[in-house]
Steps between C-alpha positions, in 0.01 A plus 500: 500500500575835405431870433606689171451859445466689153483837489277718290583824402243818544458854548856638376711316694337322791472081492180299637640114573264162406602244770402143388530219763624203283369239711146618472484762219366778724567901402566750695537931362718707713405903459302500214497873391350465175214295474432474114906375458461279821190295343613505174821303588335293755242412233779440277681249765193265527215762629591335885551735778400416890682778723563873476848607750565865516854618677375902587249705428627748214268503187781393215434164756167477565265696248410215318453284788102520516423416121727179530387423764097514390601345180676240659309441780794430750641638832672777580791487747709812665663581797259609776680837618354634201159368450321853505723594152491169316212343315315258702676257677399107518773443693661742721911439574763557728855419563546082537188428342462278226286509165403174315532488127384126369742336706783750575496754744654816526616705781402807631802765513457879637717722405405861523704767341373569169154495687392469851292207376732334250497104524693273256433118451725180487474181383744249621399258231648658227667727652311808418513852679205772353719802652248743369669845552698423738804302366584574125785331291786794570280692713237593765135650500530915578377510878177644396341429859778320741832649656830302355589301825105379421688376133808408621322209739247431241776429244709292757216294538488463132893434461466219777268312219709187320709614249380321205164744533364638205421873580194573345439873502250736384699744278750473187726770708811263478715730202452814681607314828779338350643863366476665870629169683792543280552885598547353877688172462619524161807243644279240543507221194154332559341822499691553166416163363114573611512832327642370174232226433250745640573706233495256248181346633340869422645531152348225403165575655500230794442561828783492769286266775454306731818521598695234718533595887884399481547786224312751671739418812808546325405781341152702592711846722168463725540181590872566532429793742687416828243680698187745506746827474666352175167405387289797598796709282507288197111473462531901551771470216284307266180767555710747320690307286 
């Protein structure tokens, strides 16, 4: 048994993911912004879907969440903190809960920063992490809502996850990433590496993720910050890069 993720592209440069639990074909969305490109590919995949997942509450995640979801006819799960400012909620989550998909289950991670609300979701089987705006390949979400030692733990959390994760985020940020991790650790030869296929990932119009959690740990200057001062500076950094 296991859980594979395909991403979908929409809005300019934002990704929905289709989860499919092998053992007993079941579908899963995560932040499906655009409803007409959401049911289109899902249609296109088989026409199967049997659970919504949303990570925050920010519309380029969640706009097209009630037309999927009425089309559908499936659940809708998000992380309790922010109920009041997501759709409805079947199921209400927190931090150590789990969420069943066929089979697998997923689990529950907080991690404020980008929003006071923010929640991603893993799946050991498969080792799948939907990192939302939180953890991006190269990069961080802005701290829209939270205060950076709020990111700094949430990403620790994050960095603790196996290394053979697939980070499955919700924006094609990696090239600009790639060019202001280099302006900080321009020394460091994964990051180079990283940045090189990055680029020609983008040249020939593929996207950059998921990425592996090893990479991200040799090369990501967030997760390389040694503490929240060095963090708190280079997220500051990257705002007015």
């Amino acid at each position: 048994m296991t859980v594979s993720a395909q991403l979908i592209p929409i809005l300019s440069d934002n990704y929905a993911w289709r989860l499919v639990d092998s053992e007993t074909g079941a579908v899963a969305i995560v932040d499906p912004a655009d409803a007409k490109a959401i049911i289109a590919a899902l249609e296109a995949a088989g026409g199967r879907l049997d659970l919504i997942l949303l990570t925050h509450h920010h519309d380029d995640h969640i706009a097209g969440t009630d037309a999927v979801r009425a089309h559908f006819s499936v659940p809708v799960v998000g992380a309790a903190a922010d109920a009041h400012r997501l759709p409805k909620l079947d199921q209400a989550v927190r931090e150590g809960d789990t969420v069943k998909l066929g089979n697998a289950s997923a689990q529950v991670i907080e991690t404020p920063g980008h929003t006071r609300g923010q929640i991603n979701f893993f799946f050991p089987d498969g080792e799948i992490l939907l990192s939302g705006d939180t953890l991006f390949s190269l990069g961080c979400g802005r701290l829209i809502e939270g205060t950076p030692a709020e990111m700094f733990a949430s990403l620790r959390k994050l960095a603790a996850l196996p290394p053979g994760t697939k980070v499955c985020c919700g924006h094609e940020y990696t090239e600009s990433n790639a060019r202001f991790a280099l302006s900080i650790d321009p020394d460091n030869t994964a990051l180079q590496a990283r940045a090189a296929e990055v680029k020609a990932l983008r040249a020939a119009g593929k996207p950059t993720v998921p990425s592996l959690l090893s990479d991200e740990l040799a090369a990501n200057p967030f997760l390389l910050a040694p503490d929240v001062a060095t963090f708190a500076a280079r997220r500051a950094g990257k705002d007015k890069f």
